[in-house]
N, C-alpha and C positions, 0 to 999 in steps of 0.2 A: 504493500500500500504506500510505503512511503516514497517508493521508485514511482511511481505513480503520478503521486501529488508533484514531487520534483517536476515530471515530465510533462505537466499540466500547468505547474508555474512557469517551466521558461516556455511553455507556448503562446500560453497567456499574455505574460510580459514577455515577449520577446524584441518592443523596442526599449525597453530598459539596457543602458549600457552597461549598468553593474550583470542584468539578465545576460549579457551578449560576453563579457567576459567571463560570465561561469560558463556559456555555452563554448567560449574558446578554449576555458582550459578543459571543459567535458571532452571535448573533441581530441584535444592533443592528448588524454590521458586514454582513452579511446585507442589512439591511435597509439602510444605506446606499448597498453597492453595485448594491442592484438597483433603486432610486430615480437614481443616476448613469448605468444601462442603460435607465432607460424613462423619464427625461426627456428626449432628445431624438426620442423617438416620441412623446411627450405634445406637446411640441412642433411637431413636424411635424404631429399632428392638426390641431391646431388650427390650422395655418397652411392643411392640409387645408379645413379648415371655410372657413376667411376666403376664399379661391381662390373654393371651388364656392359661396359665398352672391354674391360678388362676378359671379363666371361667371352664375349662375342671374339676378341682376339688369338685368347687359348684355344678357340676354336678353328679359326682359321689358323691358325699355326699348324693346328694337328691337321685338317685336311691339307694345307700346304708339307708336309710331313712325308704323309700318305701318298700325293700326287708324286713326290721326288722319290719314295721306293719306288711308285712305278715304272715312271720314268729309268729312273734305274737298272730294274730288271728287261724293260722293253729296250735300253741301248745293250745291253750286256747281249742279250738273245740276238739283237745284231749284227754284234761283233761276230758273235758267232756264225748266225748264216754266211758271214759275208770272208770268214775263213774258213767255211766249211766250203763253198762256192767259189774259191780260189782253190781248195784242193781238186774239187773236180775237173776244174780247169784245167789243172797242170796232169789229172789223168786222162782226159783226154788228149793233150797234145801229148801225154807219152805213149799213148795208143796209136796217134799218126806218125810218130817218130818209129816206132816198130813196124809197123804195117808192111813197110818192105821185107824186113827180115825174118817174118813168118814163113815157115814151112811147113806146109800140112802132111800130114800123118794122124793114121789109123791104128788102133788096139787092135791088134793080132792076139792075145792072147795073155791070160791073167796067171796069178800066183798059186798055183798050186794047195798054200798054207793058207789059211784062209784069216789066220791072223797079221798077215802080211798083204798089203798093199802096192806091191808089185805088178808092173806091166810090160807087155813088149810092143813096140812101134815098128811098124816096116818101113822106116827111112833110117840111114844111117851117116856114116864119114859122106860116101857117095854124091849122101844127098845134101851135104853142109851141115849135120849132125854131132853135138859136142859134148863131152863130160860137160855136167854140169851147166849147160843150158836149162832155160826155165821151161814147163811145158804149161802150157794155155790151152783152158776150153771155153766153150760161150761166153763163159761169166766173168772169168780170169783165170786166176794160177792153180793149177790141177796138180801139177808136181815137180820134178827138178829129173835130167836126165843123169844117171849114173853108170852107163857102159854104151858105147859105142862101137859097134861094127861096122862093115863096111856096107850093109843093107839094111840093117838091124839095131835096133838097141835099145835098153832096158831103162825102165823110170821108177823115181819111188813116187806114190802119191803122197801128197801131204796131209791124206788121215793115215797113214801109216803110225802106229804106235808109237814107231823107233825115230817118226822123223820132228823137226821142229825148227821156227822159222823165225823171224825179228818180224812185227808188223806195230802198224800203229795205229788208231781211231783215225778216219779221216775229215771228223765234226770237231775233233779235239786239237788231234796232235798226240795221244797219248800213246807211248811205247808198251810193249807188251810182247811176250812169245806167247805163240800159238804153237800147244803141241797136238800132234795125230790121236784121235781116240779108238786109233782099231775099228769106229765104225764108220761106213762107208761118206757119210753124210755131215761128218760134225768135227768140229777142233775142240779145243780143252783148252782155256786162258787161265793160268792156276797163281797162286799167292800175290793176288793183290790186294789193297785197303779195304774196305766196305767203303770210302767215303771217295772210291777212285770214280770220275765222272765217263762214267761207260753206261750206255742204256740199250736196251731190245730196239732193233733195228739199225745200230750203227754198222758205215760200214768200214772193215780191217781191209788194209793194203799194206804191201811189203814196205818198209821202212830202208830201206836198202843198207843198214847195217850188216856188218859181217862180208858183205860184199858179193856174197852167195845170190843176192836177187838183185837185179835192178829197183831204183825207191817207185813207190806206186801201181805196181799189180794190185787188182783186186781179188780179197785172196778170200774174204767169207762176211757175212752180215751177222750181228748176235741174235742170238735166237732164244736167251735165255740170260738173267743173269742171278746170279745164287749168293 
């Protein structure tokens, strides 16, 4: 009630100047307390603000983050095609660098032992036939010539048990022997890491270490890795 009557005097007298100087300092006192009530919601705003710009940045960082592993893995994957696709290159032009000095020959006849992978060829010295030449079918490297006659001579194949070769990944680079597994179809790549980068489908070409192969026959694709 007494808020009331006040508010009823200064309307009443409102050209009283003593009236006009309580309404001024009503005013200013007004206006002090409600400046003391919404500073610390001005406050809070703004702390509001700094949270969610700060929030919204952590966020963008992480998706900026994110984008740069991909980025990363999509250059890395790359590189790789792009020396995997330089190795086939240089197998192809070693495929036309041979091309003249291929000599065809036919399997006349197999090994006896059936654990053994032994062949014989009806071309021999005769025919430009040499210890130790590579022999090629379709795909690539079938085996290495190891006796020469003068119409005739003998090959081991490279599933042969006894025999084994230097080869490398040709997506990678990675070095490796390939031994013969006795069965007709398959090689055997033994004591590597688990964390060696070899995967199903690569494909193995002679590394031309040891000096036994020329570098880049293709010599088998993995078909398995354990």
């Amino acid at each position: 009630m007494l808020s009331i009557a006040c508010f009823l005097m200064l309307f009443f007298f409102r050209d009283d100047p003593r009236v006009s100087a309580v309404q001024r300092g009503a005013i200013d006192g007004v206006a002090f307390a409600t400046s003391l009530v919404l500073a610390p919601l001005d406050t809070w705003d703004r702390l509001s603000n700094v949270f969610q710009s700060r929030s919204s940045l952590q966020e963008e960082v992480r998706r900026l983050q994110q984008e740069n592993r991909v980025l990363k893995g999509q250059s890395q994957r790359l590189a790789s095609l792009l020396s995997e696709n330089a190795r086939y290159k240089a197998l192809l032009n070693s495929a036309r660098d041979i091309g003249d000095d291929l000599i065809a020959a036919q399997i006349t006849s197999l090994s006896p032992d059936p654990a053994r992978h032994i062949v014989m060829l009806d071309k021999g010295v005769n025919d430009g036939v040499a210890e130790g030449q590579p022999v090629l079918g379709a795909e690539g490297l079938i085996g290495q010539v190891t006796f020469s006659g003068n119409r005739n001579s003998r090959a081991v194949l490279i599933t042969d048990s006894a025999h084994a070769l230097p080869v490398q990944v040709n997506r990678s680079g990675l070095r490796a022997i390939a031994e013969g597994s006795g069965s007709i179809d398959r090689l055997v790549i033994r004591h590597f890491p688990a964390t060696t980068d070899i995967r199903v489908g690569d494909l193995l070409v002679t590394s031309g270490l040891g000096g036994r192969f020329p570098h880049g026959y293709p010599v088998a694709r993995v078909t398995e890795v354990i």
